[in-house]
C-alpha positions in Angstrom: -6.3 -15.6 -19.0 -9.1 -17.3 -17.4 -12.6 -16.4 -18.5 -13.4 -14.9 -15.6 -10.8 -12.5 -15.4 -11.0 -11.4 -18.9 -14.4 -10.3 -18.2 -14.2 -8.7 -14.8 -11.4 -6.6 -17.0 -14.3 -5.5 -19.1 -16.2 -3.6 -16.1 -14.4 -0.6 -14.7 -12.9 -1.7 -11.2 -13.7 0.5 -8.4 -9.8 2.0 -9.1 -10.5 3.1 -12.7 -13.2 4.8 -10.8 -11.5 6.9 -8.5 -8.4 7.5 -11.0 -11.2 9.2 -13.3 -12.6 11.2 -10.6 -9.0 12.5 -9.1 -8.0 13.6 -12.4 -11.0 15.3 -13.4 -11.0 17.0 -9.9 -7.6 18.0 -10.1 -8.4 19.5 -13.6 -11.4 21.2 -12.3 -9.7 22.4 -9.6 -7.0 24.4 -11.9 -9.7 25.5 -14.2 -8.6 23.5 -17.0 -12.7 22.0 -17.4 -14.0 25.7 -16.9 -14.5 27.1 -20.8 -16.0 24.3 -23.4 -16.1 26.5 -26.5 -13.4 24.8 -28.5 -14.5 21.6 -30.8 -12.3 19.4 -31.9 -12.6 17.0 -34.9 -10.6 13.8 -35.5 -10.6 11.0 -37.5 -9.3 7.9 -35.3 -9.0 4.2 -35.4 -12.3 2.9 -33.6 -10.0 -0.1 -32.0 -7.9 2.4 -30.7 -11.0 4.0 -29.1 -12.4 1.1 -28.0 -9.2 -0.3 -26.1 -8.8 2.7 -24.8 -12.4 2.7 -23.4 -12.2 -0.5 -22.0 -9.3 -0.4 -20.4 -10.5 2.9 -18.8 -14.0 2.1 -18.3 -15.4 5.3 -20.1 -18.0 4.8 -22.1 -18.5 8.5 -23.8 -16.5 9.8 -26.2 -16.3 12.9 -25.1 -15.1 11.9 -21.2 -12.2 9.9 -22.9 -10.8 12.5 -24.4 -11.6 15.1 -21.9 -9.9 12.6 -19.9 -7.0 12.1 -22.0 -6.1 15.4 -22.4 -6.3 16.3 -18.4 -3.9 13.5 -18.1 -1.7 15.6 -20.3 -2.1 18.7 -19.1 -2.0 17.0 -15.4 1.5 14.9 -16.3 3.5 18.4 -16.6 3.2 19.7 -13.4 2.1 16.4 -11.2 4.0 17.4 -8.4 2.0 20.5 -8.1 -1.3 19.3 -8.6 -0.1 15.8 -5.8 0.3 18.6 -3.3 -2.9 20.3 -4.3 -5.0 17.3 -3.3 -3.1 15.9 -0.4 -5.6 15.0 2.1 -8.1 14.9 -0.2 -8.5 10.8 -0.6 -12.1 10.0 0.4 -11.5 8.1 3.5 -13.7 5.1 2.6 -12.0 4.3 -1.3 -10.5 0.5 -0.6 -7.0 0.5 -1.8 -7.1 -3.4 -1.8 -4.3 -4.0 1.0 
């Protein structure tokens, strides 16, 4: 992979962006980011976290795996939660096509 491309990887594309965004919504949205009381403590590998973060393009801990776990909770019932937010694409995101 050209040097180039390896580091525009680096930097969260404009798509990693809006994927972040639309699942957080979609979580907010079913109240799932309503009620932060719980805490949750884990001991993980840091090259797992740090893949994970650049792949994503989050750089806070917390946001990853708030992130992570909307994706779960999201996954079950994504046909659901696809027809909540039909329409709701922001007319000027650039879908590259």
């Amino acid at each position: 992979m050209p040097a180039t491309a390896k580091k525009a990887r680096n930097r969260p594309s404009e798509i990693d962006k809006a994927r972040f965004e639309s699942v957080m919504a979609a979580a907010r949205r079913l109240g799932l980011l309503r009620d932060k009381s719980d805490r949750i403590g884990v001991q993980v590998s840091p090259r797992l976290v740090a893949e994970a973060k650049r792949l994503t393009g989050i750089e806070s801990d917390t946001d990853l795996i708030e992130f992570a776990l909307a994706c779960l909770a999201l996954e079950s019932n994504f046909v659901e939660v696809f027809e909540d937010i039909r329409g709701t694409v922001d007319s000027n995101l650039k879908l590259e096509y």
